[in-house]
TORFITOR-920409 format. One record per atom (N, C-alpha, C, O): x, y, z; residue in one letter; atom name. Coordinates in Angstrom, 3 decimals, padded with zeros to 6 digits, always signed. Example, Ala and Ser with C-alpha at 12.3 -4.5 7.8 and 13.67 -1.06 7.14 Angstrom:
% TORFITOR-920409
+----------+----------+----------+-------+-------+
:       xx :       yy :       zz : torpa : bator :
+----------+----------+----------+-------+-------+
: +013.190 : -005.690 : +007.800 :     A :     N :
: +012.300 : -004.500 : +007.800 :     A :    CA :
: +013.200 : -003.300 : +007.800 :     A :     C :
: +014.236 : -003.319 : +008.465 :     A :     O :
: +012.850 : -002.250 : +007.080 :     S :     N :
: +013.670 : -001.060 : +007.140 :     S :    CA :
: +012.900 : +000.030 : +007.870 :     S :     C :
: +013.409 : +001.138 : +008.039 :     S :     O :
+----------+----------+----------+-------+-------+
This chain:
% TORFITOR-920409
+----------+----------+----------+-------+-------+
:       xx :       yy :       zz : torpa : bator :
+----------+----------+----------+-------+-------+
: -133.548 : +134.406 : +114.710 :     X :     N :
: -132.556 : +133.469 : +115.206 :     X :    CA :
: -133.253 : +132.392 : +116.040 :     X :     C :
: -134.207 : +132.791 : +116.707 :     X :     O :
: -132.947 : +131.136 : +116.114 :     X :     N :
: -133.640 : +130.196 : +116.250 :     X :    CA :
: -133.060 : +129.901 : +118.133 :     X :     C :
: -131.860 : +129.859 : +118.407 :     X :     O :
: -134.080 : +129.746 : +119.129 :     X :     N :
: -133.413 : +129.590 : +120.245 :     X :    CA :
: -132.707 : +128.275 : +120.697 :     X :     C :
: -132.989 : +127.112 : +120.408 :     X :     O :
: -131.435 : +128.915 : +121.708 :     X :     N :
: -130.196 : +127.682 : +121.778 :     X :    CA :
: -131.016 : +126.792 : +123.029 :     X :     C :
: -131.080 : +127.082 : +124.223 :     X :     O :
: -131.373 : +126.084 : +122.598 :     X :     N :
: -131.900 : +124.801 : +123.660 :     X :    CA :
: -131.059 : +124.344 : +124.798 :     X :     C :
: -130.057 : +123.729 : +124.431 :     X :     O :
: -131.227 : +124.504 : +126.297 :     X :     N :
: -130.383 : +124.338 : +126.973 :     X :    CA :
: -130.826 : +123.518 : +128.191 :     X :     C :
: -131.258 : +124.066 : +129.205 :     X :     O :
: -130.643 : +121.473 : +127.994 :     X :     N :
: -130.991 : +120.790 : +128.875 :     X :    CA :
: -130.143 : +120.900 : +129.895 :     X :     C :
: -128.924 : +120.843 : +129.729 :     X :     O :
: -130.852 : +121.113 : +131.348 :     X :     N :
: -129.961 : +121.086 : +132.575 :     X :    CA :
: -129.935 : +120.001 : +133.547 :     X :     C :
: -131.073 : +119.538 : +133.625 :     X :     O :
: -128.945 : +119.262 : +134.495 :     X :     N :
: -129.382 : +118.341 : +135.521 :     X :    CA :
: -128.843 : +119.279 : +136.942 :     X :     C :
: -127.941 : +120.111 : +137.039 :     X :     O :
: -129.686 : +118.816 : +137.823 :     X :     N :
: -130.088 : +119.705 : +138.922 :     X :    CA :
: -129.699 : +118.639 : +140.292 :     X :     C :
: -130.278 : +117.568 : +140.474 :     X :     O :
: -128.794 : +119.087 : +141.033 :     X :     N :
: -128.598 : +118.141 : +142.170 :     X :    CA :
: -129.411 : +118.498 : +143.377 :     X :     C :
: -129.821 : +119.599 : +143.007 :     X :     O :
: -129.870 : +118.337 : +144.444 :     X :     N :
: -130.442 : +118.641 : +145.408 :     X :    CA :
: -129.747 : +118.249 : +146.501 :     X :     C :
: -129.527 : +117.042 : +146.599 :     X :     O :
: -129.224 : +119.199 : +147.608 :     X :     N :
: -128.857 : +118.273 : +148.564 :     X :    CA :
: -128.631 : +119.372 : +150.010 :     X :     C :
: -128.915 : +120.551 : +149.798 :     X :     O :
: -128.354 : +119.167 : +150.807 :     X :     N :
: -128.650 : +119.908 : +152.043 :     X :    CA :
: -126.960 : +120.029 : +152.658 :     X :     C :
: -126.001 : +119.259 : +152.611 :     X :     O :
: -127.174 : +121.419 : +153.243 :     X :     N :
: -125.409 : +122.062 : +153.654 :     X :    CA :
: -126.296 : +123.032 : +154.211 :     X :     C :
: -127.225 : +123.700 : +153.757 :     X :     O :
: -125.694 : +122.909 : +155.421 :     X :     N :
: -125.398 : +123.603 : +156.758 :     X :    CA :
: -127.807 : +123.873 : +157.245 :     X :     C :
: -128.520 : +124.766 : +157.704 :     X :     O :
: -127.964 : +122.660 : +156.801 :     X :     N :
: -129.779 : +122.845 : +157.248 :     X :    CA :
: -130.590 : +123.061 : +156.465 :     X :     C :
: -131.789 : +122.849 : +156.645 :     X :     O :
: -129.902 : +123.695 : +155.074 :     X :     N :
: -130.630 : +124.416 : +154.169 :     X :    CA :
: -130.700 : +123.468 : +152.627 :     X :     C :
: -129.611 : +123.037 : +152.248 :     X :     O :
: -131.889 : +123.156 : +151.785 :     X :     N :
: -131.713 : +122.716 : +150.882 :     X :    CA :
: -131.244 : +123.158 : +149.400 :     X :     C :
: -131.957 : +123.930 : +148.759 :     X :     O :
: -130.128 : +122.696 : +148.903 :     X :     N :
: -129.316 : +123.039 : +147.458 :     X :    CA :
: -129.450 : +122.605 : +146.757 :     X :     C :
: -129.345 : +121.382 : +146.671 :     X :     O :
: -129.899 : +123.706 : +145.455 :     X :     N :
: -130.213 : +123.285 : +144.330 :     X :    CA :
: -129.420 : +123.636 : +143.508 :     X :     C :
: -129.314 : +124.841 : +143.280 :     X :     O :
: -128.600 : +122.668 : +142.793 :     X :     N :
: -126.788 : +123.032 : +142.193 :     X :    CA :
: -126.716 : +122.335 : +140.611 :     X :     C :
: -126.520 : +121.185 : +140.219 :     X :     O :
: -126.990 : +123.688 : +139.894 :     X :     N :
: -127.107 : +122.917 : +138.638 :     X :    CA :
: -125.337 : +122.780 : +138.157 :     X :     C :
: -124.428 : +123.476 : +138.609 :     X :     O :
: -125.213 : +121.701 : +137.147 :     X :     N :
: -124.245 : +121.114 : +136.726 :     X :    CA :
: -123.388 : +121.843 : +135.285 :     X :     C :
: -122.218 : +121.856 : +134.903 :     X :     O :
: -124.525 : +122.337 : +134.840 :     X :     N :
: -123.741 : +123.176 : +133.267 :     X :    CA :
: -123.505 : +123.978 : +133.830 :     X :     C :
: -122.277 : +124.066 : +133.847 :     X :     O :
: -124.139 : +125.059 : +134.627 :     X :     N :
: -123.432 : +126.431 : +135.022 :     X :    CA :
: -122.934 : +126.925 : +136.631 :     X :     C :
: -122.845 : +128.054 : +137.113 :     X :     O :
: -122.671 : +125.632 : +137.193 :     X :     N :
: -122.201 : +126.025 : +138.679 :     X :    CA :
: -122.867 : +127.301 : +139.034 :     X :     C :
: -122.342 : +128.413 : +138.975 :     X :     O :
: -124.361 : +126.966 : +139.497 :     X :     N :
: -124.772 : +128.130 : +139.760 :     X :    CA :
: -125.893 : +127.134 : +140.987 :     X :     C :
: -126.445 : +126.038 : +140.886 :     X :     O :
: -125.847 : +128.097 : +142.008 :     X :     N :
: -127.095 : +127.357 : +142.785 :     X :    CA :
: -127.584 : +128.191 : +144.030 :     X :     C :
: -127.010 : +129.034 : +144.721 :     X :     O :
: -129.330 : +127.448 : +144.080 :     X :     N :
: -129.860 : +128.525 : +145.145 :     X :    CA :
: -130.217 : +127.739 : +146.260 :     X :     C :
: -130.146 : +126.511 : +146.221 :     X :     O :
: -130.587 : +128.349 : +147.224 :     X :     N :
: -130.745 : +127.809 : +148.802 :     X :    CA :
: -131.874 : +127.570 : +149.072 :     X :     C :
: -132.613 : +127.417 : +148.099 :     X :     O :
: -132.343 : +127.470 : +150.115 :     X :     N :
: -133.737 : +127.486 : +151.085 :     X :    CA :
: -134.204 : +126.800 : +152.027 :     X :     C :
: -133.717 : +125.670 : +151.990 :     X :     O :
: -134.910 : +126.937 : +152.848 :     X :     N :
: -135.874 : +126.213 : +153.683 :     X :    CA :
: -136.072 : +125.146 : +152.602 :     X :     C :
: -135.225 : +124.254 : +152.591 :     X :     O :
: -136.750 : +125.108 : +151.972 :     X :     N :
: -137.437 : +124.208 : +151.246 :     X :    CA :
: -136.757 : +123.906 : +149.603 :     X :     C :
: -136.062 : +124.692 : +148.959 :     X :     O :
: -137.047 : +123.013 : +149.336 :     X :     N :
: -136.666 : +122.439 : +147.734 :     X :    CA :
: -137.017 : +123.925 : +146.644 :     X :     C :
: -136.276 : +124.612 : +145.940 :     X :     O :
: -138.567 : +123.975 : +146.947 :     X :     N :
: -139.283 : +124.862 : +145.821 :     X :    CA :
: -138.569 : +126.407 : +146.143 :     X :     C :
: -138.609 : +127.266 : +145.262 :     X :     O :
: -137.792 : +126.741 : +147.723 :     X :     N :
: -137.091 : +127.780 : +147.561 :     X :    CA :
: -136.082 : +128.088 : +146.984 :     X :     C :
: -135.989 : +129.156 : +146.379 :     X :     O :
: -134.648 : +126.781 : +147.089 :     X :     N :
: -133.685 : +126.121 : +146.274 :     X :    CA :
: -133.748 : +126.564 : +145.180 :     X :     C :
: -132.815 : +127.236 : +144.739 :     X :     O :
: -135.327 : +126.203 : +144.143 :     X :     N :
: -135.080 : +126.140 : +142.946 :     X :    CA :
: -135.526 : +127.881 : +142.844 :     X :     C :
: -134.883 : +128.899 : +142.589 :     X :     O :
: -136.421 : +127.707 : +143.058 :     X :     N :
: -136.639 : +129.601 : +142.511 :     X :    CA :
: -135.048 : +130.567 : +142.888 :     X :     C :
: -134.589 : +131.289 : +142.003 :     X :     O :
: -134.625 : +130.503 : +143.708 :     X :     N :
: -133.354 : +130.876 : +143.872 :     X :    CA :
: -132.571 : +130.546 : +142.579 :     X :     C :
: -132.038 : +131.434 : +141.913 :     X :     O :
: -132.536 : +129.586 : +142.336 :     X :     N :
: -131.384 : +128.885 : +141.218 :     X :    CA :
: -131.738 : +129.911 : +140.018 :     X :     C :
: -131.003 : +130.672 : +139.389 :     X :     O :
: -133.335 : +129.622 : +139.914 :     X :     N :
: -133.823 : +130.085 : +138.542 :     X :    CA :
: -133.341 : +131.445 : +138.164 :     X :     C :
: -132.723 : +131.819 : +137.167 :     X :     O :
: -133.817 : +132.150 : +139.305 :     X :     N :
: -133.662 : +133.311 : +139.324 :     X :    CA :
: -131.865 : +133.603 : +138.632 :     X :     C :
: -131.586 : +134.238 : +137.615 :     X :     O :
: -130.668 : +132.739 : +139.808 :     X :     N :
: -129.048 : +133.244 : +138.898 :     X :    CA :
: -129.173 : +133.016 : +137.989 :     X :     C :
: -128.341 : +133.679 : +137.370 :     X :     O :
: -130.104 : +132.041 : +136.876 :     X :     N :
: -129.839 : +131.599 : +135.601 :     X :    CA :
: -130.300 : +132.609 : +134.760 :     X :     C :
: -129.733 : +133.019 : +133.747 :     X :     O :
: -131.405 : +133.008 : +135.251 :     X :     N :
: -131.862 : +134.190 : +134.574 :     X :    CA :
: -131.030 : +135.543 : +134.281 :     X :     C :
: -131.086 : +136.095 : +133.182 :     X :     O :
: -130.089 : +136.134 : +135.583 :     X :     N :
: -129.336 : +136.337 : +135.728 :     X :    CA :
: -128.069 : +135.907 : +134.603 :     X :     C :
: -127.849 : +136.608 : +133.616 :     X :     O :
: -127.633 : +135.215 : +134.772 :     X :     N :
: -126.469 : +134.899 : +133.970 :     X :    CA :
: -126.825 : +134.721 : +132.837 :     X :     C :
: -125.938 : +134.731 : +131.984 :     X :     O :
: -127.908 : +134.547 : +132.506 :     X :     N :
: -128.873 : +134.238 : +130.392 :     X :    CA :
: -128.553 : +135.980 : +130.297 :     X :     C :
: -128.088 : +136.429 : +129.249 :     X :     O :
: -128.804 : +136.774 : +131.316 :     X :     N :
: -129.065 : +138.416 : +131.072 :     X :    CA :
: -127.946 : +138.669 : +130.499 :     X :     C :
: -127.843 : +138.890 : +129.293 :     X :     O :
: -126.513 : +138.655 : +131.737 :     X :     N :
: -125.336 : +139.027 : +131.532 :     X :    CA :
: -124.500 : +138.271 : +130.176 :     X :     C :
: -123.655 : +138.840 : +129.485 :     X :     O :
: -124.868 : +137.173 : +130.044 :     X :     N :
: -124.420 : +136.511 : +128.761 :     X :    CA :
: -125.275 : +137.480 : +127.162 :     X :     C :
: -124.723 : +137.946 : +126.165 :     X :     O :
: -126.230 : +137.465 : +127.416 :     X :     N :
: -127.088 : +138.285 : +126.262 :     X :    CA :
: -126.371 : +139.949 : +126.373 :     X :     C :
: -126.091 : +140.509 : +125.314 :     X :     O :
: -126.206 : +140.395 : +127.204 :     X :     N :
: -125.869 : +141.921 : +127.425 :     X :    CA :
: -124.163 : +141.685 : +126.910 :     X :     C :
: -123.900 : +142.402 : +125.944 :     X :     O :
: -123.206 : +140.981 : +127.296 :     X :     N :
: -121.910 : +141.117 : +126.983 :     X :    CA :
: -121.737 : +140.985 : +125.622 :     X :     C :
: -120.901 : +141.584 : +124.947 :     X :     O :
: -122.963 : +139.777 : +125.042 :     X :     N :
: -122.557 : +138.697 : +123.599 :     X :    CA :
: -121.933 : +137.994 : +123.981 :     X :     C :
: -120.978 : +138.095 : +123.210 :     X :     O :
: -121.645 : +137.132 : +124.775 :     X :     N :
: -120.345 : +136.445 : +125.416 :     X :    CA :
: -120.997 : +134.993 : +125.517 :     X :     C :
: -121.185 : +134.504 : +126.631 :     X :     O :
: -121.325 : +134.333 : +124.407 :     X :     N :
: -121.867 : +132.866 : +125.062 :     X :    CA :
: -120.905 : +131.843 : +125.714 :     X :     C :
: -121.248 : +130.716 : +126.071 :     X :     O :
: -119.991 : +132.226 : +125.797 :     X :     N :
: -118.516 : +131.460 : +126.116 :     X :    CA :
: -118.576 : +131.632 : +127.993 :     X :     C :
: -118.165 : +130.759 : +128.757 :     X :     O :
: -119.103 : +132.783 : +128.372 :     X :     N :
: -119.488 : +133.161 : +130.145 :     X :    CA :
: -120.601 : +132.159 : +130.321 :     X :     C :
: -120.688 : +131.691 : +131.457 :     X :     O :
: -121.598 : +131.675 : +129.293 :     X :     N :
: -123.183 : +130.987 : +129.933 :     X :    CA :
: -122.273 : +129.497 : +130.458 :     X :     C :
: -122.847 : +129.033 : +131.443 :     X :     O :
: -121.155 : +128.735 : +130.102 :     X :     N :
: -121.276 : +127.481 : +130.334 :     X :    CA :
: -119.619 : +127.181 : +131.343 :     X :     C :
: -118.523 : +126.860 : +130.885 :     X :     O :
: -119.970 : +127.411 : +132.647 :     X :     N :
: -119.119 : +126.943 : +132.906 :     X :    CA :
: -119.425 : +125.409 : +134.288 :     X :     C :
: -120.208 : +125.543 : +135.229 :     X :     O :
: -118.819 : +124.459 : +134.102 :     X :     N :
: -119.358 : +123.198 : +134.612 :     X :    CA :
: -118.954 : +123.258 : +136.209 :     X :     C :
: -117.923 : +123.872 : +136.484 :     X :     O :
: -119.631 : +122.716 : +137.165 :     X :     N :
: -119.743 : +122.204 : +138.508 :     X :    CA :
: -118.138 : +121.412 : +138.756 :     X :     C :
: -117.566 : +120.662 : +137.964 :     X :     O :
: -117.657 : +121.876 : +140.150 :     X :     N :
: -116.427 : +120.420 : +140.300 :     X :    CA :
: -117.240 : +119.225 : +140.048 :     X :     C :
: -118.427 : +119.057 : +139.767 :     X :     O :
: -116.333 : +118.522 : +140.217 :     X :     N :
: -116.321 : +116.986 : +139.635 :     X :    CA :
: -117.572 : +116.475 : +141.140 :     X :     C :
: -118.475 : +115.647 : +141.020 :     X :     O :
: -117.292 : +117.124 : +142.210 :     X :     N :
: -117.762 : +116.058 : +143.323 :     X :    CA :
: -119.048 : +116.753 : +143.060 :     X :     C :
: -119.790 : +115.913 : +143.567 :     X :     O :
: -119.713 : +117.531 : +142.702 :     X :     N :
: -121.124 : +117.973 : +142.372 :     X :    CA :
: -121.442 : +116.801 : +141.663 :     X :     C :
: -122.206 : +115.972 : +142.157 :     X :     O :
: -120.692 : +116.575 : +140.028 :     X :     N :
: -121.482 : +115.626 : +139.467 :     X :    CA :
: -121.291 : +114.115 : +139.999 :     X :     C :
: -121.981 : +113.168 : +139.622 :     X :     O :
: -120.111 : +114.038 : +141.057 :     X :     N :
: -120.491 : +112.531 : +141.234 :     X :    CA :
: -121.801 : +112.749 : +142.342 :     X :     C :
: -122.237 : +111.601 : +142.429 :     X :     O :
: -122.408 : +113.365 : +142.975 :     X :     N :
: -123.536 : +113.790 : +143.575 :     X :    CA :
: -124.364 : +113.793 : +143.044 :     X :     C :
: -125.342 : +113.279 : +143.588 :     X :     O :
: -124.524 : +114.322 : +141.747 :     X :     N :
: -125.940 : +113.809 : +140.767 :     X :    CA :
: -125.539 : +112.664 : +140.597 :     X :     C :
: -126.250 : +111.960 : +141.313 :     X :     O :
: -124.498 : +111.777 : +139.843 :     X :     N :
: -124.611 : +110.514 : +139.775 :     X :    CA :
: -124.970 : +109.476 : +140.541 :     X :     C :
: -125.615 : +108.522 : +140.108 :     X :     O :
: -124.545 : +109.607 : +141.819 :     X :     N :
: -125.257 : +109.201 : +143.213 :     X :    CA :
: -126.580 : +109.076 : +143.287 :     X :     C :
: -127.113 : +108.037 : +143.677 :     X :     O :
: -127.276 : +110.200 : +142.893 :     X :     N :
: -128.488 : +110.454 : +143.639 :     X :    CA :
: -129.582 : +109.852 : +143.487 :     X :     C :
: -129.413 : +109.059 : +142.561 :     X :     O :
: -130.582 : +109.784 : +143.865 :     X :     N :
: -131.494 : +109.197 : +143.670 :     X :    CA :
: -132.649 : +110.014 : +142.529 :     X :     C :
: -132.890 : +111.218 : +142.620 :     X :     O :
: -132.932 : +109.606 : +142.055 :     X :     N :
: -133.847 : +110.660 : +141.140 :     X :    CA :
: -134.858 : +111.188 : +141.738 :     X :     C :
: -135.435 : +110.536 : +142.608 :     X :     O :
: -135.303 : +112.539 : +141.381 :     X :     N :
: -136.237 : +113.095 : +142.498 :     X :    CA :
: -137.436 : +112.904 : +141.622 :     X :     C :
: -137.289 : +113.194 : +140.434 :     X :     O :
: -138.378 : +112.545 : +141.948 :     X :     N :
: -139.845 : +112.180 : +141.423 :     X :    CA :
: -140.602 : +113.254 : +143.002 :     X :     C :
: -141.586 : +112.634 : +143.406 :     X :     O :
: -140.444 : +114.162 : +143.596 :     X :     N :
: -141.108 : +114.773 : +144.487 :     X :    CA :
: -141.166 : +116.447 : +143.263 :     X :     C :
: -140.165 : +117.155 : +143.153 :     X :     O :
: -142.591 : +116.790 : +142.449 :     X :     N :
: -142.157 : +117.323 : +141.777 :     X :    CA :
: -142.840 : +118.812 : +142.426 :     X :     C :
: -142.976 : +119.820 : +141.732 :     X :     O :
: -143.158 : +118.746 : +143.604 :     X :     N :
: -143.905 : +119.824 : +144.771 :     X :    CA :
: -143.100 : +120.797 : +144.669 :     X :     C :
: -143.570 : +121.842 : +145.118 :     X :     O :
: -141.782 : +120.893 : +144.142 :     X :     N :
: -140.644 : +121.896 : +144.304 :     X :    CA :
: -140.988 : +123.168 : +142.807 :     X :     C :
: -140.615 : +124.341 : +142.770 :     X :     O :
: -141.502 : +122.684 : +142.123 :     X :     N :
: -141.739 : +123.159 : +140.876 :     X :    CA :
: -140.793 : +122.865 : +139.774 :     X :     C :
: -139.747 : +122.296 : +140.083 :     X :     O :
: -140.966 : +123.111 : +138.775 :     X :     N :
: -140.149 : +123.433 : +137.596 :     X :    CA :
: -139.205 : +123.948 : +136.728 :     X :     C :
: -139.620 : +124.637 : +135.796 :     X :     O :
: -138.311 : +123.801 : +136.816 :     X :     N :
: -136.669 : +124.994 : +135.959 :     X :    CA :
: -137.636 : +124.649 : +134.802 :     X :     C :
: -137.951 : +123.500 : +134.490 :     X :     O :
: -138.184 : +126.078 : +134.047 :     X :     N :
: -137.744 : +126.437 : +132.562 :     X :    CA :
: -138.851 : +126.914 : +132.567 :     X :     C :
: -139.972 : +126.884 : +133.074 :     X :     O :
: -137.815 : +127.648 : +131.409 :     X :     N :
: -138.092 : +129.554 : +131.098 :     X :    CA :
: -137.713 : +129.587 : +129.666 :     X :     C :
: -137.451 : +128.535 : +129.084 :     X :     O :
: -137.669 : +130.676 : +129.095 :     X :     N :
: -137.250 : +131.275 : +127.973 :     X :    CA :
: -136.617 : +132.380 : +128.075 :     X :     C :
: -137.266 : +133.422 : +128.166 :     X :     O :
: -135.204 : +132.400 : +128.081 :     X :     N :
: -134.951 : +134.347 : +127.888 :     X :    CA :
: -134.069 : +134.479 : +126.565 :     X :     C :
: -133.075 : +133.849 : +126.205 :     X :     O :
: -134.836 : +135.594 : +125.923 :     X :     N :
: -134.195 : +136.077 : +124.252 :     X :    CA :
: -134.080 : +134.556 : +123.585 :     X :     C :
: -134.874 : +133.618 : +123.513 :     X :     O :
: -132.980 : +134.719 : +123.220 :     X :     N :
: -132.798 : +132.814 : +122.466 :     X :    CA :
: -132.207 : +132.057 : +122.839 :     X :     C :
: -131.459 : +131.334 : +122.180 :     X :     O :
: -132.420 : +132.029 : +124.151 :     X :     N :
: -132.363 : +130.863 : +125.191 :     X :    CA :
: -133.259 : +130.085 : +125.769 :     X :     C :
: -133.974 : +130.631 : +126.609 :     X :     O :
: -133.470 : +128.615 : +125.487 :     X :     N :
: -134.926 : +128.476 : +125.993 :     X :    CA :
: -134.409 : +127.549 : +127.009 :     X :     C :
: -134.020 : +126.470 : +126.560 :     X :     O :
: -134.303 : +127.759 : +128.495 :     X :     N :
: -133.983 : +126.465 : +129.190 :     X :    CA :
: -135.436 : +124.694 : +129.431 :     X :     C :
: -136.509 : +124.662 : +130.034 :     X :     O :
: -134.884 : +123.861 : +128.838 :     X :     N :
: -135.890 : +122.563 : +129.167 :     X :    CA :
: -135.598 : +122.283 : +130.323 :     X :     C :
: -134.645 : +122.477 : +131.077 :     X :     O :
: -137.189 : +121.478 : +130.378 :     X :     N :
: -136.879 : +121.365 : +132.022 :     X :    CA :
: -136.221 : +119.790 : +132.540 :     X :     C :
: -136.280 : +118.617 : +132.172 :     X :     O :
: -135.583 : +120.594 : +133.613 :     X :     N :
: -134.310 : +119.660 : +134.276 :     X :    CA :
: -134.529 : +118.385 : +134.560 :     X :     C :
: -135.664 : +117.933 : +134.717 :     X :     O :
: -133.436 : +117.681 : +134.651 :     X :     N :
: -133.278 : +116.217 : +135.530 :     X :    CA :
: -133.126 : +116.918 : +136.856 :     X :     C :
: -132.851 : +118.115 : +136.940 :     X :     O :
: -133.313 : +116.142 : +137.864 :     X :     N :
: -133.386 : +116.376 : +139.226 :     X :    CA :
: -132.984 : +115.258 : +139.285 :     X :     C :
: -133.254 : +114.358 : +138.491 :     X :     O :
: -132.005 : +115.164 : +140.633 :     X :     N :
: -131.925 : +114.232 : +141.482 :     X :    CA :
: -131.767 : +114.677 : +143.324 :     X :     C :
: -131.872 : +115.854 : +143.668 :     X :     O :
: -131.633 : +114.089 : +143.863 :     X :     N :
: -131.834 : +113.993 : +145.222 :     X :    CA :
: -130.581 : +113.381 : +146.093 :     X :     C :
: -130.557 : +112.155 : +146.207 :     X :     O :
: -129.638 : +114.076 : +146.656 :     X :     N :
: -128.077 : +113.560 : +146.879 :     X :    CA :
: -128.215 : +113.722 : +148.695 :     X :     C :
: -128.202 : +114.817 : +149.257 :     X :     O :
: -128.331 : +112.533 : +149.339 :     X :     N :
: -128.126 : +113.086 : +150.647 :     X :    CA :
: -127.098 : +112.068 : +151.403 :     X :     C :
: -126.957 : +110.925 : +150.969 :     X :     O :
: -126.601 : +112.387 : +152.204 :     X :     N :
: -124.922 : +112.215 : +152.981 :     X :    CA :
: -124.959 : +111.035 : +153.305 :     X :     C :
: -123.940 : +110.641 : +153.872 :     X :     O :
: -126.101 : +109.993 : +153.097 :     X :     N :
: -126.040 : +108.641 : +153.462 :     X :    CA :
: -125.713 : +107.667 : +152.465 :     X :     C :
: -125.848 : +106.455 : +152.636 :     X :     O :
: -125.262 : +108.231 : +151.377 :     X :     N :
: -125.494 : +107.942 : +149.641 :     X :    CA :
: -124.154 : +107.970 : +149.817 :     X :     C :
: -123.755 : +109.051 : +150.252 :     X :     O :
: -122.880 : +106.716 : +149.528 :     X :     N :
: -121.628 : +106.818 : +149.437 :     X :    CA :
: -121.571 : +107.115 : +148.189 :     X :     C :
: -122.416 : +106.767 : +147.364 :     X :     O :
: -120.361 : +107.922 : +147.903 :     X :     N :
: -119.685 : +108.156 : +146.576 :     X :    CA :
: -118.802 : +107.316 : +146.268 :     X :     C :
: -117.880 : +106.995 : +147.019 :     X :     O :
: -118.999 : +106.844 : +145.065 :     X :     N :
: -117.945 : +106.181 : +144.924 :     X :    CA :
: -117.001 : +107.044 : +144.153 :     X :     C :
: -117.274 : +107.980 : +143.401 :     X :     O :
: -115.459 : +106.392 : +144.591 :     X :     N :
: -113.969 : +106.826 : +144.411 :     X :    CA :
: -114.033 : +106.844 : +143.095 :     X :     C :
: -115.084 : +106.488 : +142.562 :     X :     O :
: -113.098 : +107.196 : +142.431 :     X :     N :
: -112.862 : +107.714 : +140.852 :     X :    CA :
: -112.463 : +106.404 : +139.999 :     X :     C :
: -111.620 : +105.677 : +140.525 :     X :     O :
: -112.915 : +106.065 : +138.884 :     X :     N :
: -112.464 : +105.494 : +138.227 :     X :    CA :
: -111.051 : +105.467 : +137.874 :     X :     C :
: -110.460 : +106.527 : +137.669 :     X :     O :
: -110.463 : +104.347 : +137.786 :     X :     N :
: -109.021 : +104.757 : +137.171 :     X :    CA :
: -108.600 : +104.123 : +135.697 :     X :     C :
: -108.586 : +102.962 : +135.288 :     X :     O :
: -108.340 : +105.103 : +135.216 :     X :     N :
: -107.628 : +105.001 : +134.161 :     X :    CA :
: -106.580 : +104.186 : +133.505 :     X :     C :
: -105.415 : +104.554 : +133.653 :     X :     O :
: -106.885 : +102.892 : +132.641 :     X :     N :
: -106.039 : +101.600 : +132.383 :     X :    CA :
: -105.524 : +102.223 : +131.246 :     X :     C :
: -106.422 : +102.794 : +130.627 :     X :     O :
: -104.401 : +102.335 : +130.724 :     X :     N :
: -103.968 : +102.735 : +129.119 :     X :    CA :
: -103.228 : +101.399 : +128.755 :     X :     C :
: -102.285 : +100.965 : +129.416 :     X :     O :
: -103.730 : +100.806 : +127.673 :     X :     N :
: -103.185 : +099.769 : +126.975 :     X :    CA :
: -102.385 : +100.081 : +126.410 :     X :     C :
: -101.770 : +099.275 : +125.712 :     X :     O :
+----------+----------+----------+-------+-------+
C-alpha cells in the first residue's frame, strides 16, 4: 500500500510564557520552554494519533481541523525561517508526514476581522 502523504502548517505562538506549536490539520499541539520543545511535543501527539488511527482503521479520527482563530494565526504570521527548532517529519506505517510550513504568530500581529460574505 502506497503511503498517504500528509503536508502540515504549524503555528507557533506563546500562552501563558510557554511556546506553542499548533498544527492546523489535526488540532493537536505541544508546549515548551523553547520552540524545539513545542515541536518534539507536537511530534510526539502526532505520532500518537498516526498510532490510534492505524490501531482503530479509522482514518476519518487522523483529520480533524484547528478553530478558525488558529488559522487566522497562521495566516497572520510571519513565516518562521529560525529552523534551530528542528523538523516535523516522520513516517509511521503508511503515513508519511512532509515537513511543515511554520509560521511565527505573536500578540503584536493584528488579526484581521472576517471576511464577509457578498451573495449576488
Amino acid at each position: 500500500m502506497k503511503a498517504m502523504r500528509i503536508p502540515l502548517r504549524i503555528v507557533f505562538y506563546k500562552s501563558s510564557g510557554l511556546w506553542v506549536a499548533h498544527c492546523l490539520e489535526f488540532d493537536l499541539c505541544g508546549h515548551g520552554d523553547e520552540k524545539r520543545d513545542a515541536i518534539q511535543m507536537l511530534s510526539e501527539a502526532i505520532r500518537i494519533q498516526l498510532d490510534e488511527t492505524i490501531q482503530s482503521q479509522n482514518p476519518r479520527n487522523l483529520f480533524s481541523p484547528a478553530d478558525s482563530e488558529i488559522f487566522a494565526r497562521f495566516a497572520a504570521g510571519k513565516d518562521d525561517l529560525d529552523a534551530t527548532h528542528g523538523e516535523l517529519r516522520f513516517s509511521v506505517d503508511s503515513f508519511q508526514i512532509e515537513p511543515a510550513e511554520t509560521r511565527e504568530y505573536t500578540e503584536d500581529i493584528e488579526l484581521q476581522s472576517p471576511l464577509e460574505v457578498v451573495r449576488v
